[in-house]
C-alpha positions as CSV (number, residue, x, y, z in Angstrom):
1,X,0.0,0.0,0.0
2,X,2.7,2.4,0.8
3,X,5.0,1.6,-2.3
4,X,1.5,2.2,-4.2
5,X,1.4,5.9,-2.9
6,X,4.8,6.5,-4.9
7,X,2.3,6.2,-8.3
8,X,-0.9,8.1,-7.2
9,X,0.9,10.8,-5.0
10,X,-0.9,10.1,-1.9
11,X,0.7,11.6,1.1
12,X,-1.1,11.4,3.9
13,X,1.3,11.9,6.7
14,X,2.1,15.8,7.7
15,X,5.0,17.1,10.0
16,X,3.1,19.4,12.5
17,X,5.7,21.4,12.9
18,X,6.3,22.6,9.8
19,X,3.4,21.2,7.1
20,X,5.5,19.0,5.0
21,X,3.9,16.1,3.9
22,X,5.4,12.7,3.3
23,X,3.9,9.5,1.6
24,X,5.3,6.8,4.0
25,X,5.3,7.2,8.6
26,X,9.5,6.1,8.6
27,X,10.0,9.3,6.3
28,X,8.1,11.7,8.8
29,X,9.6,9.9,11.8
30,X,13.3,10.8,9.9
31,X,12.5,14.4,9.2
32,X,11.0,14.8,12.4
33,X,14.1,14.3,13.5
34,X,15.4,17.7,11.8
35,X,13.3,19.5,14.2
36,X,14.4,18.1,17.2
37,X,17.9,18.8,16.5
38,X,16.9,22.4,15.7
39,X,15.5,22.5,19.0
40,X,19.1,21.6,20.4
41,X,21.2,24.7,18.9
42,X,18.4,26.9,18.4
43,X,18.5,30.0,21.2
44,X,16.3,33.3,21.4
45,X,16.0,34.9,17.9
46,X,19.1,36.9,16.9
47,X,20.7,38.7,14.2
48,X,22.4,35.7,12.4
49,X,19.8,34.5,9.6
50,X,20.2,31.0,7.6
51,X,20.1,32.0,4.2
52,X,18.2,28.8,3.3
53,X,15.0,28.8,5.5
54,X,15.6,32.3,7.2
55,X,15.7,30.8,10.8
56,X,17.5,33.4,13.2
57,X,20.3,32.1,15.7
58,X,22.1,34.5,18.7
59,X,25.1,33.5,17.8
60,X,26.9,32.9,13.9
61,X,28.2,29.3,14.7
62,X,25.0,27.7,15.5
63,X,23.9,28.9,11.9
64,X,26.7,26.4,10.8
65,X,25.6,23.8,12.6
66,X,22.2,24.3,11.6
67,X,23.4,24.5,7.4
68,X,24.1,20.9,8.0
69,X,20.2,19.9,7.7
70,X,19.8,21.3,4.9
71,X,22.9,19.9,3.3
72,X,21.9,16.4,4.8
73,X,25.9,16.1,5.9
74,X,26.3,13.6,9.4
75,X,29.8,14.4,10.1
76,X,29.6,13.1,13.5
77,X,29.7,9.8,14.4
78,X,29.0,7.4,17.2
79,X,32.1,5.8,18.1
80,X,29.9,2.5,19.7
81,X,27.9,1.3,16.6
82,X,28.8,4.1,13.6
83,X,25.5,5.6,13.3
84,X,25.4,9.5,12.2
85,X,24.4,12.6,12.7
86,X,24.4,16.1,11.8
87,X,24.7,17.1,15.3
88,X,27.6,16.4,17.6
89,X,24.8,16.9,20.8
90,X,22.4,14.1,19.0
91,X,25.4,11.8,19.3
92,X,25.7,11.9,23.2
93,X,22.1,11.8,23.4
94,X,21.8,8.4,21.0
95,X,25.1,7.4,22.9
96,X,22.8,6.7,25.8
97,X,21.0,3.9,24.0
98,X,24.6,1.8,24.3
99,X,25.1,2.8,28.1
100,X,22.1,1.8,29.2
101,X,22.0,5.4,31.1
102,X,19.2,7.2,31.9
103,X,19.7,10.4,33.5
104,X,15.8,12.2,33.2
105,X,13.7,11.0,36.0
106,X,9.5,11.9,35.9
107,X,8.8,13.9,39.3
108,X,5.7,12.2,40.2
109,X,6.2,8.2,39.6
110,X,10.0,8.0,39.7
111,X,10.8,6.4,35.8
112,X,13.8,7.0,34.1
113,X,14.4,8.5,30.4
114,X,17.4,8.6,28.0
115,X,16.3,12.0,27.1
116,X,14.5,14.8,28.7
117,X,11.6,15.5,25.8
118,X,10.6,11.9,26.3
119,X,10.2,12.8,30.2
120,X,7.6,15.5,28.8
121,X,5.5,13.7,26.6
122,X,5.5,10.7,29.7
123,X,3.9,13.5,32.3
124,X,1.1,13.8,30.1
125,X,-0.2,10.6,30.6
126,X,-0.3,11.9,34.8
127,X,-1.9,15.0,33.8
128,X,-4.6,13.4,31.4
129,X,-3.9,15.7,29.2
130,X,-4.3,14.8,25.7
131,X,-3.3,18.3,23.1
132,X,-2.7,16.0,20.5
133,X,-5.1,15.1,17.7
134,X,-5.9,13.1,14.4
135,X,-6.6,15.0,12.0
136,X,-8.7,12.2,10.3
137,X,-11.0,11.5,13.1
138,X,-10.4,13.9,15.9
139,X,-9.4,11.6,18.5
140,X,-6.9,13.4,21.2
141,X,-4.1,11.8,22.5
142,X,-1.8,12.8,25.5
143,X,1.7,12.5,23.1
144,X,2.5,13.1,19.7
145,X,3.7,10.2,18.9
146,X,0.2,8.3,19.4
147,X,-1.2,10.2,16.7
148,X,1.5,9.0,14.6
149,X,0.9,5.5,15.1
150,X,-3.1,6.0,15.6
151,X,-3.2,7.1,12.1
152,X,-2.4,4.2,10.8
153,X,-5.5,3.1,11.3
154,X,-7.0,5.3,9.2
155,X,-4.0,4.2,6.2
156,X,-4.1,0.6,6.6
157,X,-0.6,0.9,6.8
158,X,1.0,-1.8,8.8
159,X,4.9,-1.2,8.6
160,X,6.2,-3.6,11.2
161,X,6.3,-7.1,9.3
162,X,7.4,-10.5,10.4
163,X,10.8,-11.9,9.2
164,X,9.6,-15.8,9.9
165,X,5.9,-15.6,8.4
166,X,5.3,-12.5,6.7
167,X,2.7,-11.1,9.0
168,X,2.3,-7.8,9.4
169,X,1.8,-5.4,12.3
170,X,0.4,-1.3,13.3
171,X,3.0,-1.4,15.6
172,X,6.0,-2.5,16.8
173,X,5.0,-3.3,20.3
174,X,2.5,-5.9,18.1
175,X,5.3,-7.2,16.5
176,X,7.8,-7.9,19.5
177,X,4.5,-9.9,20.9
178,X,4.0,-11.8,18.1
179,X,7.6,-12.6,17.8
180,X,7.6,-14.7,20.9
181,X,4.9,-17.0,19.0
182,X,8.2,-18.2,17.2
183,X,10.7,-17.9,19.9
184,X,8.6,-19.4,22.3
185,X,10.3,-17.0,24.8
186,X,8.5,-16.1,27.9
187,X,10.0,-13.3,30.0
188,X,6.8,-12.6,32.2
189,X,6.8,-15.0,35.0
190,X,3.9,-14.7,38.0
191,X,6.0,-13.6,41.1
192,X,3.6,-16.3,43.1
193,X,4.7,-19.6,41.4
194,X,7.0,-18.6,39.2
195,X,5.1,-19.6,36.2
196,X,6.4,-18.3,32.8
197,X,4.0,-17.2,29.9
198,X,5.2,-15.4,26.6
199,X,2.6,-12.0,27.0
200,X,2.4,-10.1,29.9
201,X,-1.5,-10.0,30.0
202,X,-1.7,-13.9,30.2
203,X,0.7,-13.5,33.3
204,X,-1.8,-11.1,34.7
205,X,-4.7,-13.6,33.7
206,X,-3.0,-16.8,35.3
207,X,-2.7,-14.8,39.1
208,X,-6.1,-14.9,39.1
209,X,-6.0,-18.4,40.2
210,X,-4.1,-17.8,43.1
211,X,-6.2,-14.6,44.3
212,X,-9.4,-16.5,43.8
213,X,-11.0,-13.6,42.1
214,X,-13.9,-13.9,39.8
215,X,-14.0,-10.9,37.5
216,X,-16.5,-12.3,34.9
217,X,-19.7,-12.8,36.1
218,X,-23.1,-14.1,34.0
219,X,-25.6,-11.2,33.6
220,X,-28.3,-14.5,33.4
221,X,-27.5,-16.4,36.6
222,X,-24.8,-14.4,38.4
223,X,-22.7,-17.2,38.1
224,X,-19.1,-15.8,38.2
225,X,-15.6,-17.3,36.6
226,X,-11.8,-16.7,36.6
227,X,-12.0,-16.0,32.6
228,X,-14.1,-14.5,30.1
229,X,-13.5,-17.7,27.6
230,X,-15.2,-19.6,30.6
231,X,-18.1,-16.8,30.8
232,X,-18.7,-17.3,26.8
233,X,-18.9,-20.9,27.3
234,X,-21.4,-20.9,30.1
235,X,-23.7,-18.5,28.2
236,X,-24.1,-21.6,25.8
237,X,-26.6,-23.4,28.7
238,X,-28.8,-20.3,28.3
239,X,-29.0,-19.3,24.9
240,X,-29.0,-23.2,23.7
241,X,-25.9,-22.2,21.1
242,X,-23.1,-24.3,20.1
243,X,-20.4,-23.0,19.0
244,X,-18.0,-26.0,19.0
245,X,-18.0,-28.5,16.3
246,X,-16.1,-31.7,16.0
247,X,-14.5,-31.6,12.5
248,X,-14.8,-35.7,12.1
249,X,-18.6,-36.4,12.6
250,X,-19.5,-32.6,12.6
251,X,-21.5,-32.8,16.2
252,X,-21.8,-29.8,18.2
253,X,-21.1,-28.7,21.8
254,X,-21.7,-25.9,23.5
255,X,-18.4,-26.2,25.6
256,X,-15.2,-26.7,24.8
257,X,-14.0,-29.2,27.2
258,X,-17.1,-31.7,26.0
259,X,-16.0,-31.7,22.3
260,X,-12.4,-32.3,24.0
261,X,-13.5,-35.4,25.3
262,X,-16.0,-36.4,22.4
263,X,-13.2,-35.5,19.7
264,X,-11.0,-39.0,21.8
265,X,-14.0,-40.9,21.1
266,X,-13.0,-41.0,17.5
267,X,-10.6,-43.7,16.1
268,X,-7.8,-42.5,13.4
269,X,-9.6,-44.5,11.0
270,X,-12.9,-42.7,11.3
271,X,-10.8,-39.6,11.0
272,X,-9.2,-40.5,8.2
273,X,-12.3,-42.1,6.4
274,X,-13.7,-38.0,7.1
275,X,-10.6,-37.0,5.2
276,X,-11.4,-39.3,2.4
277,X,-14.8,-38.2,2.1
278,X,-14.5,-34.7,2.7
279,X,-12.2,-34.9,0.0
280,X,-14.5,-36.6,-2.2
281,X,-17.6,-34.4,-1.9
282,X,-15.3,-31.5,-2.5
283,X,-15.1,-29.9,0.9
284,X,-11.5,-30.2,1.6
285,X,-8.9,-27.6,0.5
286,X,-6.1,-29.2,-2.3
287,X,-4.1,-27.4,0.0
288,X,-2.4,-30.1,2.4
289,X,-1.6,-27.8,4.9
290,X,-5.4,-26.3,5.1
291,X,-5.9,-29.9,6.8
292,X,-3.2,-30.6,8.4
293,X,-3.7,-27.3,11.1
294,X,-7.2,-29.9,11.9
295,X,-6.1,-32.8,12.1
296,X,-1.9,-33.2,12.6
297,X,-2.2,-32.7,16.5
298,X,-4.9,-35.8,16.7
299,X,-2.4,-38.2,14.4
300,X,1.1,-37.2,16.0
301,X,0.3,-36.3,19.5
302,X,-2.8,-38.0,20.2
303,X,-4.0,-34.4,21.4
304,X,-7.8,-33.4,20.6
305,X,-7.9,-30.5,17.9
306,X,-11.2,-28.8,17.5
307,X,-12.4,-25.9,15.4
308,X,-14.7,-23.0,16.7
309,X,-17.6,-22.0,14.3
């Protein structure tokens, strides 16, 4: 979609500092960038005037300094990883990415920051306040930066993608999440038993069971449960649905434990008679794999699969 935008012209992300407009989000984030730095060796307004863009400096060798944006020269370098830029004070700041350092504390929670404007745009999230907005759909947001990604909403535009399956993501937060699917790391452990899970909200989820709360309870009976999958299920006794169907005999169930214990009921041969007729009749994808994601765990691992309708 973005390459496409190249052809038609499209350019539907704006710098809200100065108006330009770009056709891709990584080439606003980059001239962002130019501002920032600006904001480093600009002072109060002052007789020296770039002859470029007519911004006023207090003293003549900032103007210098400044040229370099427009020339797009990085003469300085970070001695750690080579990276450049056109400002030798945006190397120390990016320097603290290597040390780990984090010298700008927030006043009212206590968290660190590699640099002071990210300090600024975390306060806003104490304050509530939220000066930010799309200018799609007029949603406000406390930081600048969560317009930049909400608007890809609005694009379609998912820039992060996944080097193992192709997948793409909004965001990269998304991404490193999905990641672990193929990793199978898990960094969030519960603090009670020392459980490990692979996303931070299943961790949350799992100390449920040693709290004893309840948090989802049936509007119908009042009956309450430890998750909302549990909840879903239950409502099947009073609405009369089924949403679980065995994929060998084509029976349904309204929980997902029962078609569990119906799906062992069924020999390999009966499953693979299905195959066969499925197959027959048409029903079955010519793609191997289609069937395989239904029925590979019942043949190898002797594990129920089931779909969900």
């Amino acid at each position: 979609m973005s390459h496409m935008r190249v052809h038609t012209g499209e350019k539907p992300f704006a710098c809200d500092v100065c108006g330009k407009r770009f056709t891709q989000l990584k080439s606003l984030r980059k001239h962002a960038t130019v501002h920032e730095e600006e904001k480093v060796n600009t002072r109060e307004k002052g007789p020296y005037g770039c002859d470029i863009c007519g911004k006023t400096f207090s003293q003549k060798a900032y103007i210098k300094t400044h040229k370099l944006i427009h020339t797009g020269e990085k003469p300085f370098a970070c001695d750690v990883c080579g990276k450049h830029f056109s400002q030798k004070s945006s190397v120390k700041t990016h320097k603290l990415i290597h040390t780990g350092e984090k010298p700008f504390k927030c006043d009212v929670c206590g968290k660190h920051f590699s640099q002071k404007h990210y300090v600024k745009a975390h306060q806003a999230l104490h304050t509530g306040e939220k000066s930010f907005s799309c200018d799609v759909c007029g949603k406000l947001f406390s930081r600048k930066s969560d317009v930049n990604k909400h608007k890809l909403i609005h694009t379609g535009e998912k820039p992060f993608g996944c080097d193992v399956c192709g997948k793409d993501f909004f965001w990269k937060s998304n991404l490193d999440s999905h990641m672990r699917c193929h990793t199978r790391e898990k960094p969030f452990s519960c603090d009670v038993c020392g459980k490990s899970f692979s996303q931070k909200s299943d961790v949350n989820k799992h100390k449920l069971s040693h709290t004893g709360e309840k948090p989802f309870a049936c509007a119908i009976c009042e009956k309450d449960f430890l998750r909302k999958s549990d909840l879903e299920s239950h409502m099947g006794r009073h609405t009369g649905e089924k949403p679980f169907g065995c994929v060998t005999c084509g029976k349904r169930f309204s929980h997902e434990r029962t078609l569990k214990k119906h799906i062992t009921l069924h020999t390999e041969e009966e499953v693979e008679l299905f195959q066969h007729q499925r197959a027959a009749n048409g029903f079955l994808s010519s793609n191997p794999k289609k069937f395989n994601l239904l029925t590979v765990q019942f043949f190898f691992t002797r594990q129920p699969c089931f779909i969900q309708a």
